[in-house]
N, C-alpha and C positions, 0 to 999 in steps of 0.2 A: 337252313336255320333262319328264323326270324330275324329281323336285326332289330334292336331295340325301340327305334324310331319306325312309326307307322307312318307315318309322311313319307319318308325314305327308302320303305319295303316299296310303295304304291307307287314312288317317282322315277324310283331304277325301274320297275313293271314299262311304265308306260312310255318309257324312256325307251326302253327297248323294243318296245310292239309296235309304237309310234300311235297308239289307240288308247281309249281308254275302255273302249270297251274287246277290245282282244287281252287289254290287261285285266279285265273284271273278268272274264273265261278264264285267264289263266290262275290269275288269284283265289277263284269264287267267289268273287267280294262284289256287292251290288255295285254298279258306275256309278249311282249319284255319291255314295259315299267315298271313293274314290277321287272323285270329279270336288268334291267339300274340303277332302284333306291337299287335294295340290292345291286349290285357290288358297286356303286359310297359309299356305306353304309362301306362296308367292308373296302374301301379305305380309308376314313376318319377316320374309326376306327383305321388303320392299322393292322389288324388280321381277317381272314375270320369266319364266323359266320355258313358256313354252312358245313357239309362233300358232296361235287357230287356225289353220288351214282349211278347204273346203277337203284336200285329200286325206287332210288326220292330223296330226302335233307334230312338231318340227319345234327342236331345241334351239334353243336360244343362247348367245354365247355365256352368260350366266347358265346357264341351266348346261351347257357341255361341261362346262367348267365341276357343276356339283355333280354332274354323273360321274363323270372321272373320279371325284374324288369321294363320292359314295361307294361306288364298287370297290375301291382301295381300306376305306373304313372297312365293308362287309368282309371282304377277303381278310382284315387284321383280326376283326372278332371271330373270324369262325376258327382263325389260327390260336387265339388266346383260349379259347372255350376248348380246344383241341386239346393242348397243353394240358391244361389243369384236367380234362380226363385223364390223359398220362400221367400226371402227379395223384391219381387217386386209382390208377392200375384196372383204368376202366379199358376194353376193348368195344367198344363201340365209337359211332359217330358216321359219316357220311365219305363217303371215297370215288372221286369222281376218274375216269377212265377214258383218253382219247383214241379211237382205235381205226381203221380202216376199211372198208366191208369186207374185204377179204378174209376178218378173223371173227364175221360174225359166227361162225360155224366152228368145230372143231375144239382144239383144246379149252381157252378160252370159258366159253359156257362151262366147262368140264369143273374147271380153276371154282368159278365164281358158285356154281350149286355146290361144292364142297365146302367151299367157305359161309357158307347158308347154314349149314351144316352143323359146323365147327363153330360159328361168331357170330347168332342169327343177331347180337345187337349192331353189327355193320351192315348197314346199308349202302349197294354200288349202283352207280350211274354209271351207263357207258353211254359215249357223243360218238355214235359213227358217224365220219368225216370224210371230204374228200381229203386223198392224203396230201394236198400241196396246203388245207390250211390247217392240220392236227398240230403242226410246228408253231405257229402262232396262238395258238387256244393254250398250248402248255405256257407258255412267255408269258404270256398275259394273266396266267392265274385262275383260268376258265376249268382248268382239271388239277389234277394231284400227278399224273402221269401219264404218259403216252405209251403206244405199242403205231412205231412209226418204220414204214418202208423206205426204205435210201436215205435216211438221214441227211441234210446238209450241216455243215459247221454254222453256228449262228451265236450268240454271245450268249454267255448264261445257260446253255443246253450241257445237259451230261446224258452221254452214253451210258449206264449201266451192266448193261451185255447184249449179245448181239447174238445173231442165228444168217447165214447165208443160205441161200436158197439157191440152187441149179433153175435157168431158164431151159424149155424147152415145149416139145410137141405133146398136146396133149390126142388122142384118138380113142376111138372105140378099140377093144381089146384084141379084135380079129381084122384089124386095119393093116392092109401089109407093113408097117412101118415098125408096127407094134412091135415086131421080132427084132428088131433094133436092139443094140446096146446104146449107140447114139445115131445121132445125124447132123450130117453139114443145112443150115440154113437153106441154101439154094435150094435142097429139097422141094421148098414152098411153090417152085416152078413148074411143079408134075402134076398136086394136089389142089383140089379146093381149099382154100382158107376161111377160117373164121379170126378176126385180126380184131385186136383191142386197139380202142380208140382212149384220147386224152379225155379225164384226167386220168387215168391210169397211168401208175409209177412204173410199168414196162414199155409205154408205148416210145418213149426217147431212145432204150435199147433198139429197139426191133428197126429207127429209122437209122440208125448206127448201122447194125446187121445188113440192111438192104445196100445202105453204102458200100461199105466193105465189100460184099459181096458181091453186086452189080446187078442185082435183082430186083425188080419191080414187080411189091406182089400185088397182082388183083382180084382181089379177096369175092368170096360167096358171101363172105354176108360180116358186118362189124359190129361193134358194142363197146360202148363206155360202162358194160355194168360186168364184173366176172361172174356171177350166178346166170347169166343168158348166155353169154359165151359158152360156157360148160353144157347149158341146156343143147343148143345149137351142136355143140358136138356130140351131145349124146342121139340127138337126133340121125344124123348121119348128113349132116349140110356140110361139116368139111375138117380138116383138123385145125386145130386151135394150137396158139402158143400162151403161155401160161407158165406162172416161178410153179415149183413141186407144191409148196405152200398154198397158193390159189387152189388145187385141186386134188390135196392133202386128202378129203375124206375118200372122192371119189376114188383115189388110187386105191387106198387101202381095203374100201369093199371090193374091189373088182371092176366097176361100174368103167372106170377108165384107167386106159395105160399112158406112161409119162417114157415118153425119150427125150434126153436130153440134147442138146445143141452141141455140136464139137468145136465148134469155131474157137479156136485160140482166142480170138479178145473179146468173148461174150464174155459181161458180170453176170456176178448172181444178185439175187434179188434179197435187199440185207432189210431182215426183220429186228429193231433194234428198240429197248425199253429204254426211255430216256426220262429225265426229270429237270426241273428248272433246279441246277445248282446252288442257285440262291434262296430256294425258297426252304423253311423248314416244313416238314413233312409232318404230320399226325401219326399217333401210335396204331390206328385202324391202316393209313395208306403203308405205314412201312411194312404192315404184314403183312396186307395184298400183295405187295411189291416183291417178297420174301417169298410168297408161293408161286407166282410170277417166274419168277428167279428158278425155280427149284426146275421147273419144265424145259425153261432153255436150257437145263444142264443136261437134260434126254431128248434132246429133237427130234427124236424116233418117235416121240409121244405127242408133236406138234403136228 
């Protein structure tokens, strides 16, 4: 949503890009007119907002000071404009979505083209994130809600519902393991591995696992991204560990098979919708959230 002030639409831009001209791409807006409205800005202020650098703009403590409390303006009106839709029984407006890569795939997409559907006047953004900063983007006001792995406790965060996910091996379908109902960890000591690396929200389990267990794995091949890892084991480079979740579709065509881990004190891997408590919500976000909602009630369908 535009914010009413053009000086202020252009100075959060470039505030943020640290350019003016990666803000005039992002905006469409020529840089010299851009570059016209912060000067005439700084003038009425009387105190400049930016440092010139040779490497780009660099804010200035006046100028931290108004980004702070520009983006807190922006985030109020787009809450009051939100409102008064809800008092006029409009479903539309904008819904912003923090999520994981993990769920670029699967339900998800499923959620959001039905709701296309159903409310083509809401418009969804979703931020895939690495998941240790999606908790921060919700706090701060950057999204409407999150779809976050292992939640930590943080002030202002609410849980809404939650889905646990079993850890374990993922492999090709004719992999002797496959015939598993489950398997001890230590397994990792026979086979190839393909092993997740940080940031990945299982990779603190698995050094758990190796503890416990007194196994040192020396992996065929690593990755910090789960769409390679699953590549890599469909390939046949080695078996992979991964929540049921990470490789949810491939289970279900067949493509791969999922054993889980027996280890008595392995977690699972908790897929959890959460919302800044504090914030109030738009009549567009709570019915996303509402459909949202409806799917963690069938995890079979995740």
């Amino acid at each position: 949503m535009p914010v009413f002030s053009r000086f202020l639409r252009y100075f959060l831009s470039v505030a943020q890009y640290g350019s003016i001209r990666k803000a005039s791409e992002h905006l469409r807006i020529a840089a010299s007119a851009i570059d016209r409205q912060i000067l005439h800005g700084e003038e009425a202020l009387g105190t400049p907002l930016f440092e010139r650098l040779p490497s780009g703009l660099r804010l200035t403590a006046a100028g931290e000071l108004l980004y702070t409390k520009g983006k807190q303006w922006t985030r109020e009106m787009q809450e009051v404009r939100t409102q008064l839709e809800d008092m006029r029984g409009l479903r539309r407006g904008q819904v912003d979505i923090a999520l994981p890569d993990a769920l670029t795939t699967g339900f998800l997409p499923r959620i959001l083209k039905d709701l296309r559907k159903s409310h083509p006047g809401i418009t969804i953004c979703t931020h895939v994130l690495d998941n240790a900063v999606i908790q921060q983007a919700l706090i701060s006001g950057d999204v409407d809600f999150a779809l976050l792995l292992n939640p930590t406790q943080a002030r202002g965060l609410l849980v809404r519902t939650h889905i646990d996910y079993p850890l374990g091996f993922v492999c090709l379908p004719d992999h002797p393991i496959a015939q598993h109902k489950d398997a001890r960890f230590s397994i990792c000591a026979e086979y190839p591995m393909v092993m997740p690396q940080q940031p990945l929200a299982l990779q603190r389990q698995i050094e758990i696992l190796e503890i416990d267990s007194n196994v040192s794995v020396q992996p065929a091949a690593s990755s910090d991204n789960i769409q390679m890892i699953k590549s890599l084991v469909l390939e046949g480079v080695g078996l992979g560990i991964l929540s049921r979740l990470d490789a949810m579709k491939e289970i279900l065509s067949g493509e791969l098979a999922f054993v889980p881990i027996s280890n008595r004190d392995v977690s699972p891997l908790t897929l959890a919708l959460c919302v800044d408590q504090a914030r109030q919500l738009s009549g567009a976000a709570r019915l996303v959230i509402a459909e949202v909602e409806k799917t963690f009630l069938h995890p079979t369908e995740i």
